[in-house]
mmCIF file as gemmi writes it, N, C-alpha and C atoms, coordinates in Angstrom:
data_model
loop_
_atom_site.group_PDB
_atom_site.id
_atom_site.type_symbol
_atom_site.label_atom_id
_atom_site.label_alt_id
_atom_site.label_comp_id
_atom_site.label_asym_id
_atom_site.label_entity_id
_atom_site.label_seq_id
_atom_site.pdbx_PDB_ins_code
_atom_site.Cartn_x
_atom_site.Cartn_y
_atom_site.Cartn_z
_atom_site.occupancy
_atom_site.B_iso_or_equiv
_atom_site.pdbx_formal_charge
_atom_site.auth_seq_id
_atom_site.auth_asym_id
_atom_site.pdbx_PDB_model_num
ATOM 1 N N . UNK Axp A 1 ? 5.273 -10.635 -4.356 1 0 ? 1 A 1
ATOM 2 C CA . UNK Axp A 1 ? 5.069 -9.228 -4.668 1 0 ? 1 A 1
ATOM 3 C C . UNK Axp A 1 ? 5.693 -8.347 -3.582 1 0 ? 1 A 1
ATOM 4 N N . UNK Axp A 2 ? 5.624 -9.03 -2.238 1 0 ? 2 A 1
ATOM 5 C CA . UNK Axp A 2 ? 6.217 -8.223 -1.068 1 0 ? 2 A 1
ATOM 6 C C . UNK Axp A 2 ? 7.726 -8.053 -1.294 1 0 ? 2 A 1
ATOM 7 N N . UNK Axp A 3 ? 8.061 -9.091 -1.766 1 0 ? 3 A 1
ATOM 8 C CA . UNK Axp A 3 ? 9.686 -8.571 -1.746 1 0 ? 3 A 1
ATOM 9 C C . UNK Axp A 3 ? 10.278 -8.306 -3.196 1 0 ? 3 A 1
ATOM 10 N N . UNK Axp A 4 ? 9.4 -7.578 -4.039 1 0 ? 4 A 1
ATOM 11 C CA . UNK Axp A 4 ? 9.725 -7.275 -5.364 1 0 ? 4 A 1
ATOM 12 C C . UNK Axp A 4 ? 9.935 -5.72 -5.033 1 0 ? 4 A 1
ATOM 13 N N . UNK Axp A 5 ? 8.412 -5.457 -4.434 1 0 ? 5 A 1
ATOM 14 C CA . UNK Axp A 5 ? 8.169 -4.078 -3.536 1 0 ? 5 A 1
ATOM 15 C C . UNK Axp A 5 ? 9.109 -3.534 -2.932 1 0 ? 5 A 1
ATOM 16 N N . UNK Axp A 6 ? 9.939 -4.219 -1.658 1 0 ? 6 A 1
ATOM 17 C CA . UNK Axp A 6 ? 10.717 -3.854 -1.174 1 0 ? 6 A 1
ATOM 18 C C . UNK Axp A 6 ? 12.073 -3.796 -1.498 1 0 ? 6 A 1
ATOM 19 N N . UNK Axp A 7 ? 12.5 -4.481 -2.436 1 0 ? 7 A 1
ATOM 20 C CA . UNK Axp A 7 ? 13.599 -4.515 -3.013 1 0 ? 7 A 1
ATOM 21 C C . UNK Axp A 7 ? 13.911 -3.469 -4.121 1 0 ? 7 A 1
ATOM 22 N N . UNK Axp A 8 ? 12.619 -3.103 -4.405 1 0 ? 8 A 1
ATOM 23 C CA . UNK Axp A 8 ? 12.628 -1.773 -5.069 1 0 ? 8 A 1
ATOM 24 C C . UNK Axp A 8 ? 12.218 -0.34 -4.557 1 0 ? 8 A 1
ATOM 25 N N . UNK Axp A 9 ? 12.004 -0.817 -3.303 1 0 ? 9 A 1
ATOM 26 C CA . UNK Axp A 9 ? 12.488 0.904 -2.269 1 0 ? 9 A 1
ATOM 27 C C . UNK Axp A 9 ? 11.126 1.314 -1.992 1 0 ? 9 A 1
ATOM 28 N N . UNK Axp A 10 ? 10.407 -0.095 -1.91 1 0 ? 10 A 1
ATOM 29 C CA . UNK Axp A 10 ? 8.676 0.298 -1.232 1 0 ? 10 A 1
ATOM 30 C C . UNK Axp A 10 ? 8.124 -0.496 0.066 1 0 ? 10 A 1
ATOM 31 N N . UNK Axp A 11 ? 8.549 0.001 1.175 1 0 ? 11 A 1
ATOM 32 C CA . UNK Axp A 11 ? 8.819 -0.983 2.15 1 0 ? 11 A 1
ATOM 33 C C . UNK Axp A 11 ? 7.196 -1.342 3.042 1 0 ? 11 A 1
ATOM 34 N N . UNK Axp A 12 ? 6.864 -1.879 1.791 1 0 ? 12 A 1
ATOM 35 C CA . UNK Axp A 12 ? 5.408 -2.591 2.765 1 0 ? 12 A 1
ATOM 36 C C . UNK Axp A 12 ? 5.587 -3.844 3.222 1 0 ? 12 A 1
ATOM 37 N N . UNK Axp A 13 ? 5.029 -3.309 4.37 1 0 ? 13 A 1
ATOM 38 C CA . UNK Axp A 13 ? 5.2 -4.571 5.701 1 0 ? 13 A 1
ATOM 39 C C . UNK Axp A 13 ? 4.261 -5.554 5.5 1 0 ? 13 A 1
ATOM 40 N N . UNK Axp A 14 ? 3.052 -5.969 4.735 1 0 ? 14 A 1
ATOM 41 C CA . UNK Axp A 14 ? 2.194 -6.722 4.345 1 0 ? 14 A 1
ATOM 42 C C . UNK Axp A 14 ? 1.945 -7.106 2.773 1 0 ? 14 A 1
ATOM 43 N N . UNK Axp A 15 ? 1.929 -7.751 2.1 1 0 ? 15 A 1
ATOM 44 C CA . UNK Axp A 15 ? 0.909 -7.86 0.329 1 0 ? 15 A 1
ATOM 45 C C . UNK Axp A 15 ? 0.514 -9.332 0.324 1 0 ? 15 A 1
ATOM 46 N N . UNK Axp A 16 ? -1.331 -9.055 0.309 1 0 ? 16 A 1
ATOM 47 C CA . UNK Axp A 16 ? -1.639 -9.955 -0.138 1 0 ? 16 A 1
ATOM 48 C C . UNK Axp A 16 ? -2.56 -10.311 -1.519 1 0 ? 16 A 1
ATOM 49 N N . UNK Axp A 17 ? -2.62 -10.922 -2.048 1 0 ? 17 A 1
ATOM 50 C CA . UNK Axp A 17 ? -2.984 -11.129 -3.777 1 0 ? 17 A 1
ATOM 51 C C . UNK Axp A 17 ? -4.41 -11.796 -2.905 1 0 ? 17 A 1
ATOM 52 N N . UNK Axp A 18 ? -5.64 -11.231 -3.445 1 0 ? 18 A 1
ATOM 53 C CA . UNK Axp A 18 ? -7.223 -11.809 -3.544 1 0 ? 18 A 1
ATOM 54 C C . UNK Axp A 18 ? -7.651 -13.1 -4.52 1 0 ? 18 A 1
ATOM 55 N N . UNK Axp A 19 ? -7.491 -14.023 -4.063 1 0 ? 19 A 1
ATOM 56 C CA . UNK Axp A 19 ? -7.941 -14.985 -4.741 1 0 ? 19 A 1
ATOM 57 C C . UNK Axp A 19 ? -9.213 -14.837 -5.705 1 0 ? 19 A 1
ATOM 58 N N . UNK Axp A 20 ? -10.082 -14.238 -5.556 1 0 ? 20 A 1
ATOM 59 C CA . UNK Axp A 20 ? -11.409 -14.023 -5.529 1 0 ? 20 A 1
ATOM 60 C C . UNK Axp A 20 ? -10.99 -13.213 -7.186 1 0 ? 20 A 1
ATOM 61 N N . UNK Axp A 21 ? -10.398 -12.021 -6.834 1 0 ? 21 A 1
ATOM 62 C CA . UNK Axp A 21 ? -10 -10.749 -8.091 1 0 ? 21 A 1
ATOM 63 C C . UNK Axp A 21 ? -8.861 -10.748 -8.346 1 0 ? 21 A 1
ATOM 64 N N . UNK Axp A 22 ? -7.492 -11.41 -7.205 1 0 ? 22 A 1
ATOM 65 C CA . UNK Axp A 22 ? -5.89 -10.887 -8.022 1 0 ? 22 A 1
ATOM 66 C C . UNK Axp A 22 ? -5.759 -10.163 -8.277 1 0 ? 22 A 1
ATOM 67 N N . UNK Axp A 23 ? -6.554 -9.222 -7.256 1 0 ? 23 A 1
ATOM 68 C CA . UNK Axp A 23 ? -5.871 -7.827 -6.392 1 0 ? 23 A 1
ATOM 69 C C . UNK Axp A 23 ? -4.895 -7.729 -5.192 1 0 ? 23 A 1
ATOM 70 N N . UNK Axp A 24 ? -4.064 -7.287 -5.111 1 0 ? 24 A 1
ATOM 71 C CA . UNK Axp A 24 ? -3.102 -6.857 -4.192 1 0 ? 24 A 1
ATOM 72 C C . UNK Axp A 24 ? -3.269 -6.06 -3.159 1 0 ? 24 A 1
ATOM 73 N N . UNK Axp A 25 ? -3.129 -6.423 -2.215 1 0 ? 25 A 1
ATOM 74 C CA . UNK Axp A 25 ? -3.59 -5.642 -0.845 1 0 ? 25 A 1
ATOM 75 C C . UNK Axp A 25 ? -2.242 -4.945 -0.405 1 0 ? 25 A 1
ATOM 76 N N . UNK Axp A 26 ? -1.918 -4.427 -0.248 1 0 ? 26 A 1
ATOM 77 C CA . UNK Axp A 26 ? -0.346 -3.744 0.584 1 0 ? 26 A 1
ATOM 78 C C . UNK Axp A 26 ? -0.532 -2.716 1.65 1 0 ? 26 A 1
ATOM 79 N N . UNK Axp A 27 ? -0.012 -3.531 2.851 1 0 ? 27 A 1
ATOM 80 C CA . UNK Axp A 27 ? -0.127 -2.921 3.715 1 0 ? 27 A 1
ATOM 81 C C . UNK Axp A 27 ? 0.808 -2.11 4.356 1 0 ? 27 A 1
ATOM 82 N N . UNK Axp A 28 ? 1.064 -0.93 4.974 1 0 ? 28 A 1
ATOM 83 C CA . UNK Axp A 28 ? 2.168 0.132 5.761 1 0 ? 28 A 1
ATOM 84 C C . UNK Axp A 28 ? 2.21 0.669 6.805 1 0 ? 28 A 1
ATOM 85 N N . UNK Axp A 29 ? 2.997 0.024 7.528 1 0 ? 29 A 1
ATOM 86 C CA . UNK Axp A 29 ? 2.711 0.245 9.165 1 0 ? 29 A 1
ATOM 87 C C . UNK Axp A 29 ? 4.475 0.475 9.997 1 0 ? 29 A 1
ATOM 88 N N . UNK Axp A 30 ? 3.992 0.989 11.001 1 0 ? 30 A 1
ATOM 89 C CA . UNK Axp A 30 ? 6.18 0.826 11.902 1 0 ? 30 A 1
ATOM 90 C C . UNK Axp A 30 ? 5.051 -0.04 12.945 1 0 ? 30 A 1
ATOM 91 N N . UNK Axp A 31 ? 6.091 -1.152 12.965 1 0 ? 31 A 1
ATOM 92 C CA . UNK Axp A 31 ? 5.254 -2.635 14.246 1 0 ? 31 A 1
ATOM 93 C C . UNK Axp A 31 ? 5.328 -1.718 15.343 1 0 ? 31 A 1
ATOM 94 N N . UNK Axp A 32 ? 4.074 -1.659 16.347 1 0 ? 32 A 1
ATOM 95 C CA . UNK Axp A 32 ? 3.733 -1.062 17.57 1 0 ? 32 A 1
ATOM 96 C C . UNK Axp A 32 ? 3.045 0.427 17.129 1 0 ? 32 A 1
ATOM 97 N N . UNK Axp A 33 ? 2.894 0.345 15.742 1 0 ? 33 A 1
ATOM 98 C CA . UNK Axp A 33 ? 2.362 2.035 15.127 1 0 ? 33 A 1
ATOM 99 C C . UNK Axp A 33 ? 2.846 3.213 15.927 1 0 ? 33 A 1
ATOM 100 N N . UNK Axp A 34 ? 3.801 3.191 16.404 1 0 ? 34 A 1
ATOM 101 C CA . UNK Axp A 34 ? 4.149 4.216 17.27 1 0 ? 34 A 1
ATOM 102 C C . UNK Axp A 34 ? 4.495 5.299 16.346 1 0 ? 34 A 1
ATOM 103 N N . UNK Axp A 35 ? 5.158 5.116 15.155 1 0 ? 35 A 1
ATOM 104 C CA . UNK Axp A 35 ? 5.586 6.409 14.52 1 0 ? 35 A 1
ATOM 105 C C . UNK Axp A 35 ? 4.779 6.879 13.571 1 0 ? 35 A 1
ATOM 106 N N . UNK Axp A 36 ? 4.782 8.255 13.045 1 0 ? 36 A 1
ATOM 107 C CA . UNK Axp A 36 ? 3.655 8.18 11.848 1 0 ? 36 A 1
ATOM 108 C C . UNK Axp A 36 ? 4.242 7.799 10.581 1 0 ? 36 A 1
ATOM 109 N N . UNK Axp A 37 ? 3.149 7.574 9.748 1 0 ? 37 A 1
ATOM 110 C CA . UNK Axp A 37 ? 3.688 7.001 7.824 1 0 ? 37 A 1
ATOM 111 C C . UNK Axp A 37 ? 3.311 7.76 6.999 1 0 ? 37 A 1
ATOM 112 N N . UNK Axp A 38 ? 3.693 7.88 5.741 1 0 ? 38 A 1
ATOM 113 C CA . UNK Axp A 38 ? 3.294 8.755 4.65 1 0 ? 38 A 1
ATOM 114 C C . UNK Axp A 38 ? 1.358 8.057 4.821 1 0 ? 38 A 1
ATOM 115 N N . UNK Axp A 39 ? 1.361 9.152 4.041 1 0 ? 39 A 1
ATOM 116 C CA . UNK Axp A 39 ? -0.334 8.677 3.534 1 0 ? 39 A 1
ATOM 117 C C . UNK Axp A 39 ? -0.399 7.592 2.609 1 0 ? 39 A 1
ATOM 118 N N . UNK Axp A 40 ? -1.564 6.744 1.959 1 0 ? 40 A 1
ATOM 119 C CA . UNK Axp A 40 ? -1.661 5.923 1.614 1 0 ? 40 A 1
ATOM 120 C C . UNK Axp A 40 ? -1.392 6.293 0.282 1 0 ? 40 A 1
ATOM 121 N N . UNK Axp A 41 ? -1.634 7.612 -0.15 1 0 ? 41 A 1
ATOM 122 C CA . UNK Axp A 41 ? -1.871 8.111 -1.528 1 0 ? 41 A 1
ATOM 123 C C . UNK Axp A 41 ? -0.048 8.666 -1.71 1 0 ? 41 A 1
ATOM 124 N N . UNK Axp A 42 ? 0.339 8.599 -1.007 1 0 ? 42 A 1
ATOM 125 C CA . UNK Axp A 42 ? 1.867 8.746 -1.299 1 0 ? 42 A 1
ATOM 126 C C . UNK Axp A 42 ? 2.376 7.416 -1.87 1 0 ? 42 A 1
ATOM 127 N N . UNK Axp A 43 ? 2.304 6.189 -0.741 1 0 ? 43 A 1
ATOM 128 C CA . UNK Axp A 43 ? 1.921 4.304 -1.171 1 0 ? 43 A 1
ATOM 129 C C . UNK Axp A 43 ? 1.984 4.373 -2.498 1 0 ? 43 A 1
ATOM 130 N N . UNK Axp A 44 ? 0.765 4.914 -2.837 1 0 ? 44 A 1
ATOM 131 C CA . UNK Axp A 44 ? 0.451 4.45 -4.132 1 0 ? 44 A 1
ATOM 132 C C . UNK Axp A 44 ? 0.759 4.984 -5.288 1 0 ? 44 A 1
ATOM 133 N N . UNK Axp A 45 ? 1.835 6.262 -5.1 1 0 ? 45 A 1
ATOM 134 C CA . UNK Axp A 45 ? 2.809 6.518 -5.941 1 0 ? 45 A 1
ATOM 135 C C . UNK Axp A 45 ? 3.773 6.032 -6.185 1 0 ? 45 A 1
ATOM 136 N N . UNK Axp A 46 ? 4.356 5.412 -5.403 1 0 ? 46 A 1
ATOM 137 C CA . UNK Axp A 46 ? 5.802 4.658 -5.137 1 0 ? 46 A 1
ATOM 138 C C . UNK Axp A 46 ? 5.386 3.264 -5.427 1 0 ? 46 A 1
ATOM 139 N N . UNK Axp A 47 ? 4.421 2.615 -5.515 1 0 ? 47 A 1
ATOM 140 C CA . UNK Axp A 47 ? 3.807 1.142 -6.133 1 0 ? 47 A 1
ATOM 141 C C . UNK Axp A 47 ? 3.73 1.809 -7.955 1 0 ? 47 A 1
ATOM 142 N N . UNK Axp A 48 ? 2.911 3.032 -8.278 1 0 ? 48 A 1
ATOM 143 C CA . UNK Axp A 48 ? 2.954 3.576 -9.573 1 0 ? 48 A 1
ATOM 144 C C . UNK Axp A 48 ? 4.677 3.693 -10.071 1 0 ? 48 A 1
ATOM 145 N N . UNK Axp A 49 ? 5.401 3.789 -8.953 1 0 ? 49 A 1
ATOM 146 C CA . UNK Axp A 49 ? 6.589 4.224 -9.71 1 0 ? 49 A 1
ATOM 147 C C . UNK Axp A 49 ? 7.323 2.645 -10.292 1 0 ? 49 A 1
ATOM 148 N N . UNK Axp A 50 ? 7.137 1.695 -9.312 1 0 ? 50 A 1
ATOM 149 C CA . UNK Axp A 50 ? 8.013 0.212 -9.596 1 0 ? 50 A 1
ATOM 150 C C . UNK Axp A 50 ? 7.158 -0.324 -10.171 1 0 ? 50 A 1
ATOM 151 N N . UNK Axp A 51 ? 6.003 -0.116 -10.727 1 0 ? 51 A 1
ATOM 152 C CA . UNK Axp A 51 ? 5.079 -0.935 -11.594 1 0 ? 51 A 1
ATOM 153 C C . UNK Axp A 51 ? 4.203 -0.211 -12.197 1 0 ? 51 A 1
ATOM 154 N N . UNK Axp A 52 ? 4.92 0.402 -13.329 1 0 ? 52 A 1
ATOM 155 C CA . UNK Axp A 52 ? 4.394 1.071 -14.185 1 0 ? 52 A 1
ATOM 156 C C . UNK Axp A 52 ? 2.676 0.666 -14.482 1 0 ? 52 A 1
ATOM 157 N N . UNK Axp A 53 ? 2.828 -0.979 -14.579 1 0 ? 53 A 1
ATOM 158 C CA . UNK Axp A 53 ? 1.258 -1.028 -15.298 1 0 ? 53 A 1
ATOM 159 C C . UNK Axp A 53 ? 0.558 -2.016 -14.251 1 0 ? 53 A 1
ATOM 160 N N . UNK Axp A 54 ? 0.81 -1.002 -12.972 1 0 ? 54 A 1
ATOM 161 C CA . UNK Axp A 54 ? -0.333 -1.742 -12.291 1 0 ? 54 A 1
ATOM 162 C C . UNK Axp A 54 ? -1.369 -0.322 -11.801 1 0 ? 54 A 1
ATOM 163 N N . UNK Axp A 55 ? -2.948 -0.582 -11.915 1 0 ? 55 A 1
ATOM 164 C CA . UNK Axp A 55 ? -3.828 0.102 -11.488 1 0 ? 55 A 1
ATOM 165 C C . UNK Axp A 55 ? -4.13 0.575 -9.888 1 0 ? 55 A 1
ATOM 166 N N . UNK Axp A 56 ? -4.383 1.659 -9.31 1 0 ? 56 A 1
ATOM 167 C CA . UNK Axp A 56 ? -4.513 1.322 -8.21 1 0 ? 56 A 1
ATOM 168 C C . UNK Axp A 56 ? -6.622 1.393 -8.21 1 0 ? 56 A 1
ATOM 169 N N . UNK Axp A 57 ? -6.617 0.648 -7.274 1 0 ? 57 A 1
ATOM 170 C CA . UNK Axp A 57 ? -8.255 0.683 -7.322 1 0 ? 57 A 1
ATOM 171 C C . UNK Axp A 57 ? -8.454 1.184 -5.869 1 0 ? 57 A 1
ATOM 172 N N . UNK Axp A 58 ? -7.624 1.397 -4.845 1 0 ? 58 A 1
ATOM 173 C CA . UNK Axp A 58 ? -8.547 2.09 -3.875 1 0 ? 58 A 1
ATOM 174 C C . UNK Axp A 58 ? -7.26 2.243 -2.701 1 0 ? 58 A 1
ATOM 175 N N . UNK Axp A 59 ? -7.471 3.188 -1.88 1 0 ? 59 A 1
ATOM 176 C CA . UNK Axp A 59 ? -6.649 3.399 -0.651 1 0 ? 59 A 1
ATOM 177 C C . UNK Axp A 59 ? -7.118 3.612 0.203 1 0 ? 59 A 1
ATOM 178 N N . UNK Axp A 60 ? -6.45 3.427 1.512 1 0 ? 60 A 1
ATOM 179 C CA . UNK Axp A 60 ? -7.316 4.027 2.721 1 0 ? 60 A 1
ATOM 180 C C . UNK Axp A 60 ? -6.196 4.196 4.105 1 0 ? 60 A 1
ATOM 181 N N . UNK Axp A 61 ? -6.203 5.453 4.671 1 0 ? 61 A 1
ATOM 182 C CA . UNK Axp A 61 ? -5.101 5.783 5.886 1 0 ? 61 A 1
ATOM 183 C C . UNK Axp A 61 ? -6.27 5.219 7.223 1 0 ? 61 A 1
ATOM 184 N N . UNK Axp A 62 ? -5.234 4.834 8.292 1 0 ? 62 A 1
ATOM 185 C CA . UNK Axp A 62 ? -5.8 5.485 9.618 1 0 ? 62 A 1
ATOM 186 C C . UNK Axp A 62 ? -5.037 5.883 10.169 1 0 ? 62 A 1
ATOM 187 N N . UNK Axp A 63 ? -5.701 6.896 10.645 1 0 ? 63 A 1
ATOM 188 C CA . UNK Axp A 63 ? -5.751 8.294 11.437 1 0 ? 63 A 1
ATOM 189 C C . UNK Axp A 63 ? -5.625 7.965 12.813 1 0 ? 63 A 1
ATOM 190 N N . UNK Axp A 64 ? -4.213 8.065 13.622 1 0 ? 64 A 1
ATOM 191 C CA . UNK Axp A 64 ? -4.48 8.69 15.301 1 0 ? 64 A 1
ATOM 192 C C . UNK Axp A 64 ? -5.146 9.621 15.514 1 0 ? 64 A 1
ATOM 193 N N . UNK Axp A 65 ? -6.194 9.916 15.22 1 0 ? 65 A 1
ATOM 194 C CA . UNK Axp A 65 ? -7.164 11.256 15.871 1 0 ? 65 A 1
ATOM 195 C C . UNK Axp A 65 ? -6.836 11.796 17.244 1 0 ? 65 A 1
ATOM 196 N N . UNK Axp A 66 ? -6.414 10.864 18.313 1 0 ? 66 A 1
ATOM 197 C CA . UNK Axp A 66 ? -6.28 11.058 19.419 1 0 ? 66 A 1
ATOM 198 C C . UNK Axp A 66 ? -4.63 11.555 19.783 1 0 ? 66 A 1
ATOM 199 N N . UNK Axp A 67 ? -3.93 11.45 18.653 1 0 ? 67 A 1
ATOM 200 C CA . UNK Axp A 67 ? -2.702 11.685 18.936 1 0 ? 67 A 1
ATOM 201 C C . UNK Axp A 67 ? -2.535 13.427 18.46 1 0 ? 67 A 1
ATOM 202 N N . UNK Axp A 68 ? -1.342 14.045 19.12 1 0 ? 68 A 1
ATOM 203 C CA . UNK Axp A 68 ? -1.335 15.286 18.654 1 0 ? 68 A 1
ATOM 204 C C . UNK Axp A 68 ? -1.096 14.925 16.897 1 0 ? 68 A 1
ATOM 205 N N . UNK Axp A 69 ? -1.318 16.37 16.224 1 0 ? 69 A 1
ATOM 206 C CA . UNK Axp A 69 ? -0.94 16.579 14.718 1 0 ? 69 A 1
ATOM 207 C C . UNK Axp A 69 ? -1.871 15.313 13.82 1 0 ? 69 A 1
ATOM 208 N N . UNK Axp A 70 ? -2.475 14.285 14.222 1 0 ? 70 A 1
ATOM 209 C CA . UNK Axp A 70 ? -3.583 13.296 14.056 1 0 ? 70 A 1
ATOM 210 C C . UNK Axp A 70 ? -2.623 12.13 13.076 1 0 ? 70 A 1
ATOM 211 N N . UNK Axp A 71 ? -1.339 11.815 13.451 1 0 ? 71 A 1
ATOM 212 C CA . UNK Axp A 71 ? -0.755 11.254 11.804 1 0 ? 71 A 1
ATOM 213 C C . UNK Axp A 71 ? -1.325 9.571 11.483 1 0 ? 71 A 1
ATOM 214 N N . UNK Axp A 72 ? -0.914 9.61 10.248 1 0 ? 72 A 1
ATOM 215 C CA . UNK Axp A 72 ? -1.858 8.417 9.495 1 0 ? 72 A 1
ATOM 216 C C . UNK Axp A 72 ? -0.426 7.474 10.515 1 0 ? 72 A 1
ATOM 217 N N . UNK Axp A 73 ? -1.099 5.785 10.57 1 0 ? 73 A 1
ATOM 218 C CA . UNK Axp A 73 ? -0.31 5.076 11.483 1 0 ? 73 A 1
ATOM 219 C C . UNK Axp A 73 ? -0.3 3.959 10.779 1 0 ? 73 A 1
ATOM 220 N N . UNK Axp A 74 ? -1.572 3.658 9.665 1 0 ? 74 A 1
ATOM 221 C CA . UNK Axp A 74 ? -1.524 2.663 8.892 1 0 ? 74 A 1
ATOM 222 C C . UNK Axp A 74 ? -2.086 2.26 7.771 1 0 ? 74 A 1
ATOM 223 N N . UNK Axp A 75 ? -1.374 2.313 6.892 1 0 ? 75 A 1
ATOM 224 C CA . UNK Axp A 75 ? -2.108 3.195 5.18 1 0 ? 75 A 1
ATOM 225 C C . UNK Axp A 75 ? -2.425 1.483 4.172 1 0 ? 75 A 1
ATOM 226 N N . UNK Axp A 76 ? -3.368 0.974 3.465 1 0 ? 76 A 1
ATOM 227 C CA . UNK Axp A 76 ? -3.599 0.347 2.409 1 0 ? 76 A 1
ATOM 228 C C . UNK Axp A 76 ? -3.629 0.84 0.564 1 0 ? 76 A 1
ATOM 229 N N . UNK Axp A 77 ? -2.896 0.254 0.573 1 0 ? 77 A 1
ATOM 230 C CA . UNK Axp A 77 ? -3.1 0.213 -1.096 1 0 ? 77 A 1
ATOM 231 C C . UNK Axp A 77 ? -3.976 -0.885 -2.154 1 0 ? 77 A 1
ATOM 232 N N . UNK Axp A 78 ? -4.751 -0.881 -2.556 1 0 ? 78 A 1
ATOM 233 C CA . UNK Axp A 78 ? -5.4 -2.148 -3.438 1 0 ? 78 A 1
ATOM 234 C C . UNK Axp A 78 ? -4.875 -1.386 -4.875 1 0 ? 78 A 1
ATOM 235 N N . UNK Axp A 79 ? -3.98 -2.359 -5.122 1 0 ? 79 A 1
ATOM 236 C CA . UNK Axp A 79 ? -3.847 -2.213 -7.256 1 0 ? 79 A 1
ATOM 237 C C . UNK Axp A 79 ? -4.073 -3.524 -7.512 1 0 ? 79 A 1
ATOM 238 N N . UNK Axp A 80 ? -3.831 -3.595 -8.781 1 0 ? 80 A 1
ATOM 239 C CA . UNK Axp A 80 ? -4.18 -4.536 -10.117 1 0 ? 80 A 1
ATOM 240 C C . UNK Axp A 80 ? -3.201 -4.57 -11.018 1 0 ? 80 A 1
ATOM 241 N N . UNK Axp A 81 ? -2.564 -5.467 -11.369 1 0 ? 81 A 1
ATOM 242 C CA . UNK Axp A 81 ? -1.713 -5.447 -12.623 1 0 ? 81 A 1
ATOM 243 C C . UNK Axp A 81 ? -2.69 -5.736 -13.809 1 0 ? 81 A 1
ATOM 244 N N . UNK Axp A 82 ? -1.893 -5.036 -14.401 1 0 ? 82 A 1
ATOM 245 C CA . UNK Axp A 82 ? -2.74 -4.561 -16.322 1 0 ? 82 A 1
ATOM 246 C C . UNK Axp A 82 ? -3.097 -6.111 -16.897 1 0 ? 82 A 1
ATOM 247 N N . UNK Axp A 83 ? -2.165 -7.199 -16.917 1 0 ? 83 A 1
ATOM 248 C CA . UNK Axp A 83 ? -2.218 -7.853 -17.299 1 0 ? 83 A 1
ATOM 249 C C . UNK Axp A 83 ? -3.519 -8.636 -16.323 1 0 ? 83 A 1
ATOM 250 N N . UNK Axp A 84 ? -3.875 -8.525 -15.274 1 0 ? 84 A 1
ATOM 251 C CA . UNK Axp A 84 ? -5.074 -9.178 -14.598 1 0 ? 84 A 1
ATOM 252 C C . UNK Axp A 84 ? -6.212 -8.4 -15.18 1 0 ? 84 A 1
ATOM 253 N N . UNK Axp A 85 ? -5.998 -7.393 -16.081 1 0 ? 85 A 1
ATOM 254 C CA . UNK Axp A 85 ? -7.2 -6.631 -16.709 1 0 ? 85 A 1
ATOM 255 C C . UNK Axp A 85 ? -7.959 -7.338 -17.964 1 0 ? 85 A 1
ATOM 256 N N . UNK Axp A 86 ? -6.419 -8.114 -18.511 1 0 ? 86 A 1
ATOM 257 C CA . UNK Axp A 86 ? -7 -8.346 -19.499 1 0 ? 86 A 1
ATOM 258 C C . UNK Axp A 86 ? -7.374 -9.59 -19.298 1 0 ? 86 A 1
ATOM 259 N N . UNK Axp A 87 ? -7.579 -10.427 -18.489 1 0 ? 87 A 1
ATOM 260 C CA . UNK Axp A 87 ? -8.038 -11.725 -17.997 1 0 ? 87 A 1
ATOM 261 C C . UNK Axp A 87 ? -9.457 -12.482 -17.584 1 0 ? 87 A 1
């Protein structure tokens, strides 16, 4: 899934599939977090855009609070493909 993602212009640095549900974890980070990243909810437009029929079920940024302007440093996406819906 990681390099379906990225090959289609969504450059997450992590995806892992949940054994448990065969949910997708995708993770977005610059290694050493030094720079900031879109938000997670941006993520999960650009996963909506290369996979039309996958769900997203949840996101989550973190926040440098301590840094000036506070920017997100490392954003999650959890989706679902449609077809794990109907399963």
């Amino acid at each position: 899934m990681r390099r379906h993602l990225v090959a289609s212009g969504v450059a997450a640095q992590k995806v892992v599939r949940k054994r448990e549900t065969g949910d997708y974890v995708a993770d977005f980070f610059i290694p050493e977090m030094d720079d900031p990243i879109p938000p997670a909810s941006e993520w999960a437009m650009q996963i909506r855009r290369v996979l039309p029929d996958a769900r997203i079920l949840d996101t989550h940024d973190t926040i440098a609070a301590w840094r000036s302007g506070e920017p997100v440093i490392y954003a999650t996406v959890v989706f679902r493909l449609s077809e794990q819906d109907a399963a």
